[in-house]
C-alpha positions as CSV (number, residue, x, y, z in Angstrom):
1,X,28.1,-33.6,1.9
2,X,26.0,-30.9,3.1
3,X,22.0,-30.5,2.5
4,X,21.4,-28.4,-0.7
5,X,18.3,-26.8,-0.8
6,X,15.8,-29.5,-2.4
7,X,17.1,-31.5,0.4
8,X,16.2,-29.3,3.1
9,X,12.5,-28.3,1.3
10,X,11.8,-32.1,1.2
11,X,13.2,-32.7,4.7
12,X,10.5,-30.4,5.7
13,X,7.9,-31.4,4.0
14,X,8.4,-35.0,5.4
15,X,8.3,-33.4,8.1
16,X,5.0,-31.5,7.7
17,X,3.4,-34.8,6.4
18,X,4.4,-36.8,9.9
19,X,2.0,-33.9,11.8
20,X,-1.0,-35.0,10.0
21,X,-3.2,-37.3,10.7
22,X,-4.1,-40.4,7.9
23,X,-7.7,-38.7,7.4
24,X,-6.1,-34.9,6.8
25,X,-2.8,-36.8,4.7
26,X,-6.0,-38.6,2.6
27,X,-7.6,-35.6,1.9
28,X,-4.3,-33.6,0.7
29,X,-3.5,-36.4,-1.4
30,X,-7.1,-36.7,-2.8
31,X,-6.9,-32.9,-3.8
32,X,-4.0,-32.9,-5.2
33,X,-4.6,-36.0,-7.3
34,X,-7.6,-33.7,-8.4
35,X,-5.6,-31.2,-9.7
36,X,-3.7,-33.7,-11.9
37,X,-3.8,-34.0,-15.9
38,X,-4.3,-37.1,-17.9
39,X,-0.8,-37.2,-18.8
40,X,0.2,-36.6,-15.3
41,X,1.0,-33.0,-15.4
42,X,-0.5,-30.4,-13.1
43,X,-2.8,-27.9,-14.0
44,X,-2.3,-24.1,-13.1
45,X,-5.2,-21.6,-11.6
46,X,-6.6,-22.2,-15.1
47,X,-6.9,-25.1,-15.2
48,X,-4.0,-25.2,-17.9
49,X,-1.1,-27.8,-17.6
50,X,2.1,-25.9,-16.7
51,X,5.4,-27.1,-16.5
52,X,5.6,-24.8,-13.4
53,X,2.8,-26.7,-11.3
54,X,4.0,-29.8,-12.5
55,X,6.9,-29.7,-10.3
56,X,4.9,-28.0,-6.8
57,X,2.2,-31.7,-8.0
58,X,5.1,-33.7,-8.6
59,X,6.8,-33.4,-5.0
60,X,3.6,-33.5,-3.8
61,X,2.6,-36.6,-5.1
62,X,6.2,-38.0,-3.7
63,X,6.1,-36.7,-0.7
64,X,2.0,-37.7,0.0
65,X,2.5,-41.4,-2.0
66,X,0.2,-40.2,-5.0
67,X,1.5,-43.1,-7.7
68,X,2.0,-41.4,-11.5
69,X,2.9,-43.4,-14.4
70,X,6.3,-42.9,-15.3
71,X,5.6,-43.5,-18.7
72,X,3.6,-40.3,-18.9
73,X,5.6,-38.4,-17.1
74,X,8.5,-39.2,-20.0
75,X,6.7,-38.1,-22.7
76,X,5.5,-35.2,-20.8
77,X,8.4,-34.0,-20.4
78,X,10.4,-35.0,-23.7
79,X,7.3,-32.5,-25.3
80,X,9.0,-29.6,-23.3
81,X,10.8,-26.8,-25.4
82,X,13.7,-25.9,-23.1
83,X,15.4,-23.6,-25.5
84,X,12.7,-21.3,-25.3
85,X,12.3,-21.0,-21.5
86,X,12.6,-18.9,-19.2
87,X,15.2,-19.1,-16.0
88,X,11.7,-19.9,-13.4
89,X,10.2,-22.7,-15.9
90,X,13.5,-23.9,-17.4
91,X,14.9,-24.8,-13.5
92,X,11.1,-26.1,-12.9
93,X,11.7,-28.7,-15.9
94,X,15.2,-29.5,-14.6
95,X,13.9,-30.6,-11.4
96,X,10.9,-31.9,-13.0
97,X,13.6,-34.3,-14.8
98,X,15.0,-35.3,-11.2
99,X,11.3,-36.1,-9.6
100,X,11.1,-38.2,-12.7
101,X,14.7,-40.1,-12.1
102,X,13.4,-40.1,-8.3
103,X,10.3,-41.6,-9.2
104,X,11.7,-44.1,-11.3
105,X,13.9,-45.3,-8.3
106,X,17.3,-43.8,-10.0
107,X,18.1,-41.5,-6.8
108,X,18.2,-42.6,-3.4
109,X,16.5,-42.3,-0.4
110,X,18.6,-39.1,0.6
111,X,16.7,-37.4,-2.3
112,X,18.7,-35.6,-5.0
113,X,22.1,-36.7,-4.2
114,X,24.3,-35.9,-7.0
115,X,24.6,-38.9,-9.0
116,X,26.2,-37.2,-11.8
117,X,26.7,-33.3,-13.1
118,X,24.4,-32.1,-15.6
119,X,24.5,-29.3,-17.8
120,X,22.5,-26.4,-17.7
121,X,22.7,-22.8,-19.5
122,X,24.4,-19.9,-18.6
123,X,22.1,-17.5,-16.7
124,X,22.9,-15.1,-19.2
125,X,21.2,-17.3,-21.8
126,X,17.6,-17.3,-20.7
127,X,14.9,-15.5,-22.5
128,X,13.6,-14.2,-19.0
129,X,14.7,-13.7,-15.6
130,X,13.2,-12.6,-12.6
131,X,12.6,-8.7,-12.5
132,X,14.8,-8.9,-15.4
133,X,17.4,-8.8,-13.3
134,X,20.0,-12.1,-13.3
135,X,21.5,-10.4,-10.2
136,X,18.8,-10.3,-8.0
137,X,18.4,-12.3,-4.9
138,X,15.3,-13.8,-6.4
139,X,17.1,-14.9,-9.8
140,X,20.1,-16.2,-7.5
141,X,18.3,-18.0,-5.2
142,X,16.6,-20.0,-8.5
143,X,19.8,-20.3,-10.3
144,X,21.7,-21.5,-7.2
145,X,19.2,-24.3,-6.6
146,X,19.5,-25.4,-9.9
147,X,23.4,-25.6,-10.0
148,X,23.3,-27.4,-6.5
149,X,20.8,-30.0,-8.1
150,X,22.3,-30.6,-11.4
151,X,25.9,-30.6,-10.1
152,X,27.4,-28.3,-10.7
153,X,29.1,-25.8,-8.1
154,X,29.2,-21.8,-7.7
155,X,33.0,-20.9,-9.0
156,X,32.5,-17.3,-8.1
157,X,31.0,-17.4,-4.6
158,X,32.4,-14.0,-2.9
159,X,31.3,-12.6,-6.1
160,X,27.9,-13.4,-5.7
161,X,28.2,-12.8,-1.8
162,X,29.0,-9.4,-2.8
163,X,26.6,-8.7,-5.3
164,X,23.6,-9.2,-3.1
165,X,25.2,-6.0,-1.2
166,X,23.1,-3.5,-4.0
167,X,20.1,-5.2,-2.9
168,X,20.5,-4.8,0.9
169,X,18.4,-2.0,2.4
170,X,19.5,0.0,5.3
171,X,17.0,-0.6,7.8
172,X,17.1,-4.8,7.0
173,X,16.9,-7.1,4.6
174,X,16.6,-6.7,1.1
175,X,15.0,-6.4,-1.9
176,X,15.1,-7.5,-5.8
177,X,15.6,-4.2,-7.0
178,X,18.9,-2.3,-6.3
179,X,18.5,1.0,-3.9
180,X,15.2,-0.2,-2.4
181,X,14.2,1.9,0.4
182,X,11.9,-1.1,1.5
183,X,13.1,-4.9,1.9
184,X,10.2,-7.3,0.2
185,X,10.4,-10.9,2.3
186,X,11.0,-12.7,-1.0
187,X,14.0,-11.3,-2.1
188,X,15.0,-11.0,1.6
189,X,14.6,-14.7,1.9
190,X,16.0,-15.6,-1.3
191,X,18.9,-13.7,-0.4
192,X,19.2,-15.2,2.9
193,X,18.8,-18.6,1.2
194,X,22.3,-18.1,-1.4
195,X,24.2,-16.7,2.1
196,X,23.2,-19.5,4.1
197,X,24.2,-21.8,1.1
198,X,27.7,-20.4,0.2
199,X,28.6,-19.2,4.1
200,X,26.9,-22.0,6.5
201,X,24.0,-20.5,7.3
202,X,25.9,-18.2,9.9
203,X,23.3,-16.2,12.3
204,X,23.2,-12.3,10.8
205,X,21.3,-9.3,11.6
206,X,18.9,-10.0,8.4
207,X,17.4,-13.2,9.3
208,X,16.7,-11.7,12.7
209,X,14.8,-8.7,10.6
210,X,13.1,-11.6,8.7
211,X,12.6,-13.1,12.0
212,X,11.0,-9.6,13.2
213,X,8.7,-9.3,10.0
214,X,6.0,-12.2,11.7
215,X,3.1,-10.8,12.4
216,X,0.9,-11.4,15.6
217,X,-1.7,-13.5,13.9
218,X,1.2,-16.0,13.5
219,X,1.8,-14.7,9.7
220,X,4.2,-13.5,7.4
221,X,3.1,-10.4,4.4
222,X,5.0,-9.8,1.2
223,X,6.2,-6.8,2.3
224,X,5.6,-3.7,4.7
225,X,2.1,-2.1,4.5
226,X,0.6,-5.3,2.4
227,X,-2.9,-5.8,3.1
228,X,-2.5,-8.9,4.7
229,X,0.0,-11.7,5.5
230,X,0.1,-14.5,2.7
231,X,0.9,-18.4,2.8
232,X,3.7,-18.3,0.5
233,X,5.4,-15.4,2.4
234,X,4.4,-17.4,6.0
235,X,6.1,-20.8,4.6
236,X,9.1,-19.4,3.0
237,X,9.8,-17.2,6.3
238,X,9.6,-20.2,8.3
239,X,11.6,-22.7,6.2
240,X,14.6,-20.0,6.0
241,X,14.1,-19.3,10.0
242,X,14.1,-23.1,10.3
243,X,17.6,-23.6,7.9
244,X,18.9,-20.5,10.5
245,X,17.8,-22.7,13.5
246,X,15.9,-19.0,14.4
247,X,12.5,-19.5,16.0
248,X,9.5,-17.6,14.7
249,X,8.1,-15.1,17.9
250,X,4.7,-16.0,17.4
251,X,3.3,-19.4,16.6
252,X,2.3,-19.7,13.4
253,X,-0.3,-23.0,13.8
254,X,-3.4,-21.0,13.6
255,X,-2.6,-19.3,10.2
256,X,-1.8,-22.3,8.9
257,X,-4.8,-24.2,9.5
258,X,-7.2,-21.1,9.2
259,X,-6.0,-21.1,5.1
260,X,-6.8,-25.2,5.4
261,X,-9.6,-25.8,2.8
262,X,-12.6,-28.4,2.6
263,X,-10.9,-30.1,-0.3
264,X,-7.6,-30.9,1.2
265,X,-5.8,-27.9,-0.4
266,X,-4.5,-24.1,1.0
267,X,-5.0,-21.2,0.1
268,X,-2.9,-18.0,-0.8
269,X,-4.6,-16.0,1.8
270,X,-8.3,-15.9,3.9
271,X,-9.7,-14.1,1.1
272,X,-9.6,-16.8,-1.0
273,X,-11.5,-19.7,-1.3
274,X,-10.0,-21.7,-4.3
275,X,-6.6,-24.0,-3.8
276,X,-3.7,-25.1,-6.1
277,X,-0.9,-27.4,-5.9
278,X,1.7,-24.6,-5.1
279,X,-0.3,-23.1,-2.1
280,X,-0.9,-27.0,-1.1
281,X,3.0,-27.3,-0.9
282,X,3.7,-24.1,1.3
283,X,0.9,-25.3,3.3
284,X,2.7,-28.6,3.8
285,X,5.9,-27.2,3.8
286,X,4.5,-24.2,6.6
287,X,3.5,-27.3,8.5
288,X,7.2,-28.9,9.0
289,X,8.7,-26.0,9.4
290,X,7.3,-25.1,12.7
C-alpha cells in the first residue's frame, strides 16, 4: 500500500526531528507544551483553543514525545459540533480523531494505516469551503487527505485530474481560482499534491515551475510580487519537491533557522516575532524535507 499523504507529512517530520539536537528537540517540545490548554487542546494566535491548532499541537506533541492525557483529549473532542463545520476544521477534527486513536496505541507504528473505513460527508455538504470553491486545488487537496485517511478511495479520479485543468495557468502552475493569470504556490502545491496522489507522483513541467519559484535567500513567497517569502509557502514547496524527488536550487537551511525563535517555536516570516504551533510544524516539517 502506497504512502498517503499524513504518512508522508509525518515521515518528514521524523525526519526533521532526527536533525536536531536533544537541547533544540527540548526547547520545541517545551514551546509547544506552552501553547497547550488545560484540556489538552491548542490555542490559536489568540490564545483561543481551536480545533484547527489542535491538530498542528497534536502531531507535534507525537512527533516531539509531548505526553497528553487521553482522557482529555476524549472529551475534547466528543464537545466538537461537526455538523456545523466547515470542510478545513471538519477534516482537522477527523484527523484530530486518528492522533487520538494513535495516541491511545490503536494504529500502528506505520502511522494511519487504514484499520477500517470511516464515513465522512459529502463535499457538497459543508457549510464552507475553501474560496468557496469545492473544486479548487486547495479544497481537493483537503478533501483528498481526508478520504485517504478515513478510507475511503477517490471513485472519480480522471474526473478530478481533469478538473484541476480550469485552474492551471499558462505560464505554470496554478491557482485556486479558475482563469488566473497568476499561479499562487498554495494552490499550485495543492494541486500538485492530488496529481501526485492519483498519478504516482510522475515528474511534470509544474513541479519544475514550483521548483523555479525558490527564491535566492533559500525561500519560497505566496505568490509572485509578495513582499517576502513565508515559512508556510518554504515548507509546503519543499515537502511537495521532496514527494517529486525534485531538489530545491538553493538551500533552504538558512531560512529556516533565521525564522527559529528563542522559545523553541517559528515564525511565519522575519517580520514577526511571535510563534504558534502551526508555524512550529512547517518549521519542523521545512527541516526534514531538505
Amino acid at each position: 500500500m502506497k504512502d498517503t499523504l499524513s504518512i508522508k507529512l509525518f515521515k518528514t517530520l521524523q525526519k526533521g526531528k532526527k536533525k536536531l539536537s536533544e537541547e533544540a528537540l527540548h526547547r520545541m517540545a517545551d514551546f509547544v507544551n506552552s501553547q497547550r490548554t488545560d484540556v489538552d487542546s491548542f490555542m490559536n494566535k489568540s490564545g483561543r483553543e481551536d480545533i484547527y491548532y489542535t491538530l498542528f499541537g497534536w502531531m507535534l506533541s507525537y512527533v516531539l514525545g509531548v505526553r497528553l492525557d487521553t482522557k482529555k483529549m476524549t472529551a475534547y473532542l466528543t464537545r466538537q459540533d461537526m455538523g456545523q463545520m466547515d470542510l478545513i476544521h471538519y477534516a482537522a477534527c477527523m484527523h484530530c480523531r486518528m492522533m487520538l486513536t494513535l495516541m491511545e496505541g490503536g494504529i500502528s507504528r506505520l502511522l494511519f494505516k487504514r484499520i477500517s473505513s470511516v464515513e465522512v460527508k459529502p463535499l457538497s455538504e459543508f457549510n464552507g469551503v475553501p474560496h468557496n470553491d469545492p473544486q479548487s486545488p486547495y479544497s481537493q487537496y483537503i478533501w483528498l487527505s481526508l478520504l485517504e485517511d478515513t478510507g475511503n478511495s477517490v471513485k472519480n479520479k480522471e474526473t478530478v485530474l481533469d478538473s484541476l485543468s480550469e485552474y492551471h495557468v499558462p505560464l505554470g502552475g496554478y491557482a485556486n481560482v479558475p482563469g488566473s493569470e497568476r499561479a499562487t504556490t498554495n494552490a499550485t502545491v495543492a494541486a500538485l499534491a492530488v496529481r501526485g496522489a492519483l498519478a504516482n507522483y510522475r515528474k511534470n513541467e509544474d513541479i519544475l515551475y514550483l521548483q523555479g519559484l525558490q527564491e535566492k535567500t533559500g525561500g519560497f513567497s505566496a505568490a509572485i510580487g509578495s513582499p517576502l517569502p513565508d515559512l508556510l509557502s518554504t515548507a509546503t514547496s519543499l515537502f511537495m519537491l521532496k514527494c517529486y524527488e525534485v531538489k530545491p536550487t538553493f538551500s533552504p537551511s538558512h531560512f529556516i533557522e533565521a525564522h527559529w525563535l528563542d522559545t523553541g517555536g517559528f515564525s511565519a516570516t522575519l517580520l514577526e516575532g511571535n510563534s504558534d504551533v502551526e508555524y512550529t510544524f512547517y518549521g519542523l516539517l521545512a527541516l526534514g524535507a531538505i
